[in-house]
C-alpha positions as CSV (number, residue, x, y, z in Angstrom):
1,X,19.6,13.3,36.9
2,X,15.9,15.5,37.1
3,X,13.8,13.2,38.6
4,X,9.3,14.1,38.8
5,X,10.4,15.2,42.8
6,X,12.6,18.0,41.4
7,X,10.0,19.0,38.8
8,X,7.3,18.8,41.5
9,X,9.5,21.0,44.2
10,X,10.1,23.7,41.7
11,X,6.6,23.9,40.4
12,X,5.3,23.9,43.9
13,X,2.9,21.1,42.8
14,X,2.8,17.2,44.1
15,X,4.7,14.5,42.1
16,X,1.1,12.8,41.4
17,X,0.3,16.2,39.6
18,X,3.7,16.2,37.7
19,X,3.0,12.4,36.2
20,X,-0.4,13.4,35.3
21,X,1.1,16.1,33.0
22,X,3.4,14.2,31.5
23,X,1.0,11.3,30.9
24,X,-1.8,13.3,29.9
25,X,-4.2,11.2,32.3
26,X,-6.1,13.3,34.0
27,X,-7.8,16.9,34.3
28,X,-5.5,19.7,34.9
29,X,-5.9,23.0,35.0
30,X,-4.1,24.7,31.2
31,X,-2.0,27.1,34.0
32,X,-1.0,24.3,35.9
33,X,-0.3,21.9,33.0
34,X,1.9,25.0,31.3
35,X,3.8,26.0,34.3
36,X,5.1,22.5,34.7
37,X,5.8,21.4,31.1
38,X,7.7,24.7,30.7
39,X,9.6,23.3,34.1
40,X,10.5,20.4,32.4
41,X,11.7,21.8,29.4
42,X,13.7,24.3,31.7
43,X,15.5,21.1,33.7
44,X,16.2,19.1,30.6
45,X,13.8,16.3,32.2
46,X,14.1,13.1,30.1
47,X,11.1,10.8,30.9
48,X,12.3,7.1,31.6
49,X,10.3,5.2,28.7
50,X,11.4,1.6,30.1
51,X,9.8,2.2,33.5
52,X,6.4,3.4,31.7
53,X,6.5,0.7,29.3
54,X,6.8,-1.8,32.5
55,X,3.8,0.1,34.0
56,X,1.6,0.1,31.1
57,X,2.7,-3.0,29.2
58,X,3.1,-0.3,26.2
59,X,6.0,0.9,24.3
60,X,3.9,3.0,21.4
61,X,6.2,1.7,19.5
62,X,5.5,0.0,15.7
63,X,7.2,-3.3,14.1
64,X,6.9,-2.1,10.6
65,X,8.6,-4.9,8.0
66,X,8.8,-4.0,4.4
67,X,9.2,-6.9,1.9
68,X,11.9,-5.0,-0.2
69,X,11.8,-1.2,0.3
70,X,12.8,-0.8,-3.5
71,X,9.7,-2.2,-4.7
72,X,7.4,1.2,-5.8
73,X,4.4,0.8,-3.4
74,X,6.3,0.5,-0.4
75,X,8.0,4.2,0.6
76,X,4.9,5.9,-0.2
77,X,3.1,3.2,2.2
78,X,5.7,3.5,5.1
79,X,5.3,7.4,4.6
80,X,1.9,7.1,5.6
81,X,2.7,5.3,8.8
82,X,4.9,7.7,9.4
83,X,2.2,10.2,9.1
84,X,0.1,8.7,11.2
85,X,2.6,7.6,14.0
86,X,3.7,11.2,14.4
87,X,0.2,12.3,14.6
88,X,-1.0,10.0,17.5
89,X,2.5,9.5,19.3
90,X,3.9,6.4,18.7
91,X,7.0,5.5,16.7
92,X,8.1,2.7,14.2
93,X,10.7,0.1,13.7
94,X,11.8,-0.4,10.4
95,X,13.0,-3.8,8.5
96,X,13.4,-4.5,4.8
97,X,13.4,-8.2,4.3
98,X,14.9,-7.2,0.4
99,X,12.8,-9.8,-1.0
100,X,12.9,-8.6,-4.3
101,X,16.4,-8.9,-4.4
102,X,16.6,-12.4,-4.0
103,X,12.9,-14.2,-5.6
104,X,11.7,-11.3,-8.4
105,X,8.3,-12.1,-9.5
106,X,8.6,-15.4,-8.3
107,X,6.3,-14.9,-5.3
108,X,5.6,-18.6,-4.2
109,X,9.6,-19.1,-3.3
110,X,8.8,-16.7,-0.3
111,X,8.5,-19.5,2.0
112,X,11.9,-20.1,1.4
113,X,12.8,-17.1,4.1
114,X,10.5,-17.4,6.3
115,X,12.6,-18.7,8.4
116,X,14.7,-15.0,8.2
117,X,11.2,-13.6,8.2
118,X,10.1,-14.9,11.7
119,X,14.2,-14.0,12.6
120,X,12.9,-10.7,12.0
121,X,9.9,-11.1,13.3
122,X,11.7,-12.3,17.2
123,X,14.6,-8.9,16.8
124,X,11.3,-6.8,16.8
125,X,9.4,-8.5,19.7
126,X,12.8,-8.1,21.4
127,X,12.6,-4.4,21.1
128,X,9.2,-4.4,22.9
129,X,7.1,-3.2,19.9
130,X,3.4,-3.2,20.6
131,X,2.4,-4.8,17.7
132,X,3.4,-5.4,13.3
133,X,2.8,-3.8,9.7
134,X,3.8,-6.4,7.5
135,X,4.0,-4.4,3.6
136,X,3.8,-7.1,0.7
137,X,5.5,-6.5,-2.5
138,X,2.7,-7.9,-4.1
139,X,-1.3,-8.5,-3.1
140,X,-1.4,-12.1,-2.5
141,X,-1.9,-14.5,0.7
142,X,1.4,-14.5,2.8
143,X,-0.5,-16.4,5.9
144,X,1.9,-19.3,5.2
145,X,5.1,-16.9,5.8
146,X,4.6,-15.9,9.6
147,X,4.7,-18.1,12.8
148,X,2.1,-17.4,15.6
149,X,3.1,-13.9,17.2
150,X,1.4,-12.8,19.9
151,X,0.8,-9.3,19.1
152,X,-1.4,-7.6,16.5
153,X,-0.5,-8.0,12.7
154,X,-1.9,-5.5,10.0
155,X,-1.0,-6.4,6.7
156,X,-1.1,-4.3,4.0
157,X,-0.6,-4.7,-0.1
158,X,-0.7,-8.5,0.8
159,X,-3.0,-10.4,3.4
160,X,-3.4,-13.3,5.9
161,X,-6.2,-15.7,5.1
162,X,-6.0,-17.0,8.7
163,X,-8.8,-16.3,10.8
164,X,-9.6,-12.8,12.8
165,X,-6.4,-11.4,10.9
166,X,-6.7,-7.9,9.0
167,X,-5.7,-6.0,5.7
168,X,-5.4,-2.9,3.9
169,X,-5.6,-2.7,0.3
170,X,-6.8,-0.7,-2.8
171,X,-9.6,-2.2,-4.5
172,X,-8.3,-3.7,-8.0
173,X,-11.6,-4.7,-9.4
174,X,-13.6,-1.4,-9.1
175,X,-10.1,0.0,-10.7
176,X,-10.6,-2.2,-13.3
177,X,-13.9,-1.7,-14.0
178,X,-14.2,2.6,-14.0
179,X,-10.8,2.0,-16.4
180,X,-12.8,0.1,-18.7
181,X,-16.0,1.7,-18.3
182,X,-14.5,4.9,-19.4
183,X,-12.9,3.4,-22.8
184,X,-16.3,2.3,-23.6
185,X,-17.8,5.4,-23.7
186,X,-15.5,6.9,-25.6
187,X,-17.0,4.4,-28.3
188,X,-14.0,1.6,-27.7
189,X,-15.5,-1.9,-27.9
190,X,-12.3,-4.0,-29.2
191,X,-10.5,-3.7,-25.7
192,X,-7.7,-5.7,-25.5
193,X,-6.5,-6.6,-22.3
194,X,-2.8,-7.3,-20.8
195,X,-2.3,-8.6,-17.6
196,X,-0.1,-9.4,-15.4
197,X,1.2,-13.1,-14.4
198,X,-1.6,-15.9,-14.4
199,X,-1.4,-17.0,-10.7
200,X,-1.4,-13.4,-9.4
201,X,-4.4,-12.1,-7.0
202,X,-4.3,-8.5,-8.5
203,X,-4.9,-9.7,-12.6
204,X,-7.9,-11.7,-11.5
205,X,-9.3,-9.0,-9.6
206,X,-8.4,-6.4,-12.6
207,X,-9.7,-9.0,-15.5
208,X,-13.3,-9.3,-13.1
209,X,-13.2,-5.7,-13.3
210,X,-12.8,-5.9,-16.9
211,X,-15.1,-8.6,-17.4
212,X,-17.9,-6.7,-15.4
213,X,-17.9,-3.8,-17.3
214,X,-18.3,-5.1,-20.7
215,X,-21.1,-7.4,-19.3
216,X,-23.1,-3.8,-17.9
217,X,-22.8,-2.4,-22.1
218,X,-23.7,-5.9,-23.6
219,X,-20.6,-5.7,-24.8
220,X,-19.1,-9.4,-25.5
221,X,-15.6,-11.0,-24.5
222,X,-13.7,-12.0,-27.0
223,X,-10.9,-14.0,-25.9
224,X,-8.4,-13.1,-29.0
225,X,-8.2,-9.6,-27.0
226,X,-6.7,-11.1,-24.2
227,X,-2.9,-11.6,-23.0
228,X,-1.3,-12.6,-20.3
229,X,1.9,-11.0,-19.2
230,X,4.4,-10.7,-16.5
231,X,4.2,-7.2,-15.0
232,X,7.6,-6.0,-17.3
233,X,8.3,-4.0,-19.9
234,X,9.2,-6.3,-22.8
235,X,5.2,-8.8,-22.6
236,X,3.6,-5.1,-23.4
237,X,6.1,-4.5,-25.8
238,X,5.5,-8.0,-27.6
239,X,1.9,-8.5,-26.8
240,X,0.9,-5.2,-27.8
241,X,2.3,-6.1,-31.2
242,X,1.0,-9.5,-31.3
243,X,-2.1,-7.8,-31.0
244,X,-1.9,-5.4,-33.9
245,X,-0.8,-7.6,-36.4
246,X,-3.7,-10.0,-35.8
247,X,-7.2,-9.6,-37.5
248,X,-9.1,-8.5,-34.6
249,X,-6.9,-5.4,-34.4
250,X,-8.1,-3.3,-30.6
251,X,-9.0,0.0,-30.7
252,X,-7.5,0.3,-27.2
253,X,-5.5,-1.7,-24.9
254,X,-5.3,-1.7,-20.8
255,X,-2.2,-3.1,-19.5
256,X,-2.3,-4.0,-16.2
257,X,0.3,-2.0,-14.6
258,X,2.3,1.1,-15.9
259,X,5.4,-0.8,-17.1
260,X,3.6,-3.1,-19.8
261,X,1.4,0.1,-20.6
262,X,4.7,1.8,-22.0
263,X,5.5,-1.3,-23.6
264,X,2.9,-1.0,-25.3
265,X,2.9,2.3,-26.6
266,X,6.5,1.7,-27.6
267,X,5.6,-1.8,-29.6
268,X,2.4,0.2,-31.2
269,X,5.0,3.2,-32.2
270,X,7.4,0.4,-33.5
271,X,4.9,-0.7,-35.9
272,X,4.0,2.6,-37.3
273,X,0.9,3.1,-35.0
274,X,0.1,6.7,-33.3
275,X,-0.7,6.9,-29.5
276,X,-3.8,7.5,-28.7
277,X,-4.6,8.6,-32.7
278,X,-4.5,5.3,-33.8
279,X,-4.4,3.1,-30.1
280,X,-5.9,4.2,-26.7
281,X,-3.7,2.7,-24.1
282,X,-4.4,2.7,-19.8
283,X,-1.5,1.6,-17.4
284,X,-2.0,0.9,-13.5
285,X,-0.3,2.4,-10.6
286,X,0.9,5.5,-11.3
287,X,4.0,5.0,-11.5
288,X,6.4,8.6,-11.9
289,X,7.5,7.7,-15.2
290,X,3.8,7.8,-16.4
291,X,3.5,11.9,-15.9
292,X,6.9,12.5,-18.0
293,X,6.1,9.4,-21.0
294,X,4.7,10.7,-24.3
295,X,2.4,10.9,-24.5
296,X,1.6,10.9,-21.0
297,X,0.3,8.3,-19.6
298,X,-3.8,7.5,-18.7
299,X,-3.5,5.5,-15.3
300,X,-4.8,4.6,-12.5
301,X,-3.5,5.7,-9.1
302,X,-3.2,3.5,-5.8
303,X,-3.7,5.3,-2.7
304,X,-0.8,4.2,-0.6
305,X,0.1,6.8,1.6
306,X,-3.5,6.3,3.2
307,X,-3.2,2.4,3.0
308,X,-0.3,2.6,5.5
309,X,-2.2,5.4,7.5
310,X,-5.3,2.9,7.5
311,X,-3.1,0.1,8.6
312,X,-1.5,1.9,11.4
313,X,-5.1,3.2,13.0
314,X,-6.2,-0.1,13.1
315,X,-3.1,-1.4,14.9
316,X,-3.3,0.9,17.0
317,X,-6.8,0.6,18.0
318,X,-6.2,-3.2,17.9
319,X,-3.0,-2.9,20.7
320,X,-5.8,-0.1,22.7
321,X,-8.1,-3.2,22.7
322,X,-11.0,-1.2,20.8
323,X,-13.4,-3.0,18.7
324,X,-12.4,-2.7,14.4
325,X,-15.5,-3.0,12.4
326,X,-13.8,-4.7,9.3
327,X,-11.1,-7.0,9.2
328,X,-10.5,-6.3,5.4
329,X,-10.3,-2.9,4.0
330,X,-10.5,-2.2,0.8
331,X,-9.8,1.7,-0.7
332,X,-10.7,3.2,-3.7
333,X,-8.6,4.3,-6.2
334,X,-8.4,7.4,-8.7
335,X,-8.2,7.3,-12.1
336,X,-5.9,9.4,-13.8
337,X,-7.1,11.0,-17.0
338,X,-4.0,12.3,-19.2
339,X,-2.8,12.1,-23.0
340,X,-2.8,8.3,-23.6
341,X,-6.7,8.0,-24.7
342,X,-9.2,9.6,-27.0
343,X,-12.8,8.7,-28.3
344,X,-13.1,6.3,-31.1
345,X,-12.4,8.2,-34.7
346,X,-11.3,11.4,-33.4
């Protein structure tokens, strides 16, 4: 085996001088530093990681657990880490909990795995990770899923209440609220509104959004424009003509995710209504299928890819012990203007 004394003798340099190359910790001169990494790649020299780690208590290595790698958000968000972990060094660990499998929507029966959660949780500590992404399926408080782990925790598209903890997300309300603003000045003011399931974090946030907006034109809420669905298909397909067929007929309707948004098209179509001629509609999320629906759909786009990049910084200036300015990030998202909406009478 190539051991730093080979490398040293054959670069005619001392072993201190090799380790400082290959650790990057200190000055060297760009010859010197050259001359010895093009020795190393000469002599096939593979560094012993488990010694450094014992030395410097650090693997730069990442826990990343995904609740269900199916669900949408997540591969763009682990992409992201990805991005970032190449960029600065380190490398991840990945485990899919395949929540989605096994509870759906039904978000509050998580706590019935957290006990294959924190199993999960103990393999990764095993492995020496420096610290843990945890990637919800859903934005909503999973503080009541995780024992105490003594690393750092970023959480992303969910978050911990607990105290000193820390989060990435997108923001749903200002989302919400440039979605709305723009129908209105197109001349809408019968919005209807479908959202998603009642005790979900992400419809509150969207409907403030909503709410806010109408407030800033003087606009009133009427209550009869508003439903409450359950992120599928088939409560935009039903809602949307529940709302058609009743006497305060919408000029446009925002669904709160992209699935109900094509149910909605599809339910206006199935009564004889045009999209957008007759019915404006905006989705959220961005989901593929919105670019390739007719007519294609108006949406609004959630920056995951940066979200994981975010998260991983911060746990990584968390396990470097540097000080993070905000415990609770929230990024913006774009809205996507495409065939699903036009102005009032055109």
């Amino acid at each position: 085996m190539v051991t730093i004394k080979d490398i040293a003798k054959k670069a005619n340099v001392s072993t201190a001088t090799v380790s400082y190359v290959l650790n990057d910790s200190a000055q060297i001169s760009e010859a010197t530093r050259e001359k010895v990494l093009k020795i190393v790649d000469e002599m096939n020299y593979k560094r012993n990681n488990i010694a450094k780690s014992l030395r410097t208590n650090k693997t730069n290595t990442i826990g990343v657990i995904v609740e269900d790698m199916t669900v949408f958000n997540s591969p763009k968000i682990i992409d992201g880490i990805n991005k970032y972990v190449e960029e600065h060094g380190f490398h991840i660990i990945l485990s899919n909990l395949r929540l989605n499998k096994k509870i759906g929507n039904s978000y509050e029966e998580v706590f019935k795995h957290s006990e294959e959660i924190n199993e999960t949780i103990d393999v990764l500590l095993t492995r020496q990770i420096d610290g843990i992404i945890y990637i919800g399926e859903h934005t909503r408080d999973v503080s009541n899923i995780m024992g105490n782990v003594k690393k750092p925790v970023v959480y992303t598209y969910c978050y911990s209440s607990q105290e000193n903890s820390y989060s990435v997300n997108y923001n749903d309300k200002l989302a919400a609220y440039q979605a709305t603003n723009y129908l209105i000045n197109l001349g809408h003011e019968k919005i209807a509104v479908i959202s998603g399931m009642i005790n979900s974090k992400p419809s509150h946030e969207r409907l403030q959004g909503y709410q806010q907006a109408l407030i800033d034109y003087n606009l009133n809420l009427d209550p009869s424009l508003i439903r409450t669905g359950n992120w599928e298909y088939e409560t935009g397909f039903e809602l949307s003509k529940e709302l058609l067929k009743s006497n305060n007929r919408p000029t446009a309707v925002f669904a709160f995710n992209d699935l109900m948004a094509v149910g909605v098209i599809d339910g206006a179509e199935s009564l004889g209504y045009k999209v957008p001629a007759d019915l404006s509609v905006i989705g959220f999320d961005n989901r593929e299928f919105s670019h390739f629906f007719k007519p294609k759909l108006t949406t609004i786009d959630l920056p995951l890819a940066k979200m994981g990049q975010e998260a991983t910084r911060i746990l990584i200036d968390l396990i470097d012990k540097k000080k993070i300015e905000e415990n609770s990030l929230q990024i913006e998202c774009e809205f996507i203007k495409r065939e699903s909406v036009t102005s009032v009478g055109k």
